[in-house]
N, C-alpha and C positions, 0 to 999 in steps of 0.2 A: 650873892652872885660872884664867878668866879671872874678872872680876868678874860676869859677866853670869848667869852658874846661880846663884848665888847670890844676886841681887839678884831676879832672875824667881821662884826658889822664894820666897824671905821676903816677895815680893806676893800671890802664890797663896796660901799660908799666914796669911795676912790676908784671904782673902776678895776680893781686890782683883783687879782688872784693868790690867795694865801700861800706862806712856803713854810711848812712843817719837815725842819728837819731829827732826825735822830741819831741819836749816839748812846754807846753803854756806857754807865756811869763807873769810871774806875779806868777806862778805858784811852788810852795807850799807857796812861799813866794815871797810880791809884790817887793824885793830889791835883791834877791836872785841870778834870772836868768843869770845875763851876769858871776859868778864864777860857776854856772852848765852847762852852755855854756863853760868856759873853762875847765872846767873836763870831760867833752863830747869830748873835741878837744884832751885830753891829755890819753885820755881812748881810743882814733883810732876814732873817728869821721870822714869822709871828706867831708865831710857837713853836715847844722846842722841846720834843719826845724825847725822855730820860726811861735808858730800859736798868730797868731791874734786875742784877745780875742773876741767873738762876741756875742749878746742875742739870735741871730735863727741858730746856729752851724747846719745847715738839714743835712750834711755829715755825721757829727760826732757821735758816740755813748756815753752811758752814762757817762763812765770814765773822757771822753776830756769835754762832755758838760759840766761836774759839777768843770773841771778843769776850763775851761773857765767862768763860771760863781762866782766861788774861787777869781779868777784875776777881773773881771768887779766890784766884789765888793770892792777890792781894790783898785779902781781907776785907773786900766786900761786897757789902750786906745791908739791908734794906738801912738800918738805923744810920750808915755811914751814907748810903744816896740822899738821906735828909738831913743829913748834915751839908750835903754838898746841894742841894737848893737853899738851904740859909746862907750858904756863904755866896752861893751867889749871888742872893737877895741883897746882903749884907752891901757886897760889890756898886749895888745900883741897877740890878740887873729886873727890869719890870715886866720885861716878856713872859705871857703865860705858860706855863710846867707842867706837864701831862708825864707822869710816872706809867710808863708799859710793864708791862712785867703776867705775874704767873701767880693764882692765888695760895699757895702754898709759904711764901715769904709774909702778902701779908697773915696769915692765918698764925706761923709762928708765930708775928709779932705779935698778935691780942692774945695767945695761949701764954706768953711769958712779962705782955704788960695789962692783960686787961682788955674784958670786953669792949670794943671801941675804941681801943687806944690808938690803931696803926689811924683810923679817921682823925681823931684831936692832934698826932703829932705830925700828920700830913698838912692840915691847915696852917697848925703851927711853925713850919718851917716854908709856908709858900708854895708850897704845891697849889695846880688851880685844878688837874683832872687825873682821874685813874682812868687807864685802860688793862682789863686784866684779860688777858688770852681765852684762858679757861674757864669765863665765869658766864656759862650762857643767860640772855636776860630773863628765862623763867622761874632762877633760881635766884636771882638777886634783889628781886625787889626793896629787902629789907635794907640790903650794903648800898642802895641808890639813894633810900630814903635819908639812910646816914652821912651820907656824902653832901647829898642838898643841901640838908639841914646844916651840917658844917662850910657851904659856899662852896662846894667842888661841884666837878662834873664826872658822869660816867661813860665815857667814851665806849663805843662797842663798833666790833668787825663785824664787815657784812665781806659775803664771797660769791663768785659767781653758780654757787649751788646754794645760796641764799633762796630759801620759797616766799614764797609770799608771805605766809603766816609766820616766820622769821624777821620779816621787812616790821611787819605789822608790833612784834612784840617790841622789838628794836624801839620802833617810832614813837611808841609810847611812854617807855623809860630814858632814852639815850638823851643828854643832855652835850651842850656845846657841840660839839660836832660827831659823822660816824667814819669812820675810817672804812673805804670801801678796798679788797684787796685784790687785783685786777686780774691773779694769776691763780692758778690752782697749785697748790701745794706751798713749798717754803720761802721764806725770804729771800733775796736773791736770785732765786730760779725764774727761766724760760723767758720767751721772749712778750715784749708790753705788745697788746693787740690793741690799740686806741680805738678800734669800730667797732669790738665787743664792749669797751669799757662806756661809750660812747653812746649804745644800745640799752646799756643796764642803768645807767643814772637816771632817766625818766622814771622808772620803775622804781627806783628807791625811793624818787622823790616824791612818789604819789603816798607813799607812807612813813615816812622820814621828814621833817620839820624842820631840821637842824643843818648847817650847813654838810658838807659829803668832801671828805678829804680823800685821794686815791694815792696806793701806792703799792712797793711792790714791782720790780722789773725799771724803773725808771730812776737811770742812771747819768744821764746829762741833759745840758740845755734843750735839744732838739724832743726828747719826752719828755723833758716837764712842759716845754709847750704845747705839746701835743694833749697833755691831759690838761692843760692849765684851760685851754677851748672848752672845756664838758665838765670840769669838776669845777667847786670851791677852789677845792686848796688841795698844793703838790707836795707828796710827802715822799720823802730822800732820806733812804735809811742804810743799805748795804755799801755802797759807793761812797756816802763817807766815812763809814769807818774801815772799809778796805784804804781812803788816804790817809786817815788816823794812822793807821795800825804801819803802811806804810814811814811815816814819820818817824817812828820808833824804832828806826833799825840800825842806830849807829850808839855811838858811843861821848855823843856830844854833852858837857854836862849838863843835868837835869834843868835846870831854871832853863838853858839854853831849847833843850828838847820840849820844855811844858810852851815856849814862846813859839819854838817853830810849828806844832801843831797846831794854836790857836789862829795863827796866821795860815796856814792849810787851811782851816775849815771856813776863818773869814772870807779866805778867797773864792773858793769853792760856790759860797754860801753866793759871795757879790756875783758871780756869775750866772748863776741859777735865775736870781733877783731881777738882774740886768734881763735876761733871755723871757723872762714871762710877763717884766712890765713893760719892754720895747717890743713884742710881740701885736701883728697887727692885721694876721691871718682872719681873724671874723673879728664881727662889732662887739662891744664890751656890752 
């Protein structure tokens, strides 16, 4: 089992409501990530979406793409995001790791190390979950199987053109939890409608088992509360690395710049934190 049912039950069990944030690995700075990983875990993280840099981000909007593209020119590449979950491990860092990304990186990786390999070196460096964009569940079953078997999880997108029989295949493979995505089209885009998102969690929930993290449109305290009422857990992806990326624009030395960002996202992170567990609009 990975760390993520366990760390999801011991939030729910508290009353609380989960906070998955996201960040691209590489991203303001190619050495940076695995101490903004730990300022994200020390800021109330309880997991903590590592994206995969990739060239055809089709999910993602401008923000993440040109984050992802930041990191690809830096040199990295799946095999440097697992190095950057061991160092954080390394660090002390036990919050659960869910790798986002696009199956095309891992696909290089087992075509240049071996059938199965990007699974055994994800284990091995502390990864707890993949979530891969493009891998719908009727095609996966085998990469879920391999995943279990290695103690991951395989996280999957549900959207509000999600059918039923979508929900249904989802519910039967998805492990740890599903990311539901509140807005049609890309990351970052349009505005969060909480009475549609609000509408559609029953419905997932009648085939879905796992806990339902939402995200997508929710950029400060006042939505994450809003979705924190109806979902699991509030996931925070484009607004922090638009303050990431923000941090990165002067000419501070680097040690100084890799500090100020971590301290960004910690704060960031303590705010979020603060706004969903002092939150007291309905009964827990």
């Amino acid at each position: 089992m990975s760390r993520i049912t366990p760390a999801l039950d011991a939030v729910k069990a508290q009353g609380r409501k989960a906070l998955i944030p996201y960040v691209t690995a590489g991203d303001p700075f190619a050495d940076a990530t695995p101490q903004i990983m730990r300022a994200l875990a020390e800021g109330g993280a309880d997991v903590i979406e590592l994206g995969v840099p990739f060239s055809d981000p089709m999910a993602d909007g401008p923000v993440i793409q040109k984050a992802s593209e930041r990191a690809l020119a830096r040199g990295i590449g799946l095999p440097q995001v697992l190095a950057m979950v061991r160092e954080f491990r390394d660090l002390g860092g036990a919050t659960p790791v869910v790798l986002m990304g696009y199956a095309n990186p891992i696909e290089r990786y087992d075509q240049r190390h071996g059938a199965g390999a990007f699974v055994r070196a994800a284990a091995a460096a502390g990864v707890d979950g993949v979530l891969v964009v493009d891998y719908p569940p009727e095609e996966c079953e085998a990469f879920a199987a391999q995943l279990k078997a290695a103690g991951l999880d395989l996280i999957f997108l549900l959207a509000p053109t999600s059918t039923e029989k979508r929900m249904q295949q989802v519910g039967r493979i998805a492990s740890g939890y599903v990311y539901y995505v509140s807005l049609k089209g890309v990351t970052g885009a349009g505005h969060l409608d909480t009475s549609a998102v609000a509408a559609m969690i029953p419905r997932i929930r009648r085939h879905v088992h796992v806990p339902v993290g939402v995200g997508f449109g929710i950029r400060d305290a006042e939505g994450a509360r809003a979705v924190g009422r109806v979902a699991d857990a509030v996931v925070i992806g484009t607004r922090l690395v638009q303050i990431l990326e923000t941090e990165s624009r002067d000419n501070a030395p680097p040690a100084e710049s890799r500090q100020r960002a971590a301290e960004a996202a910690r704060a960031f992170m303590a705010g979020i934190r603060a706004a969903l567990d002092n939150d007291t609009g309905v009964p827990r």
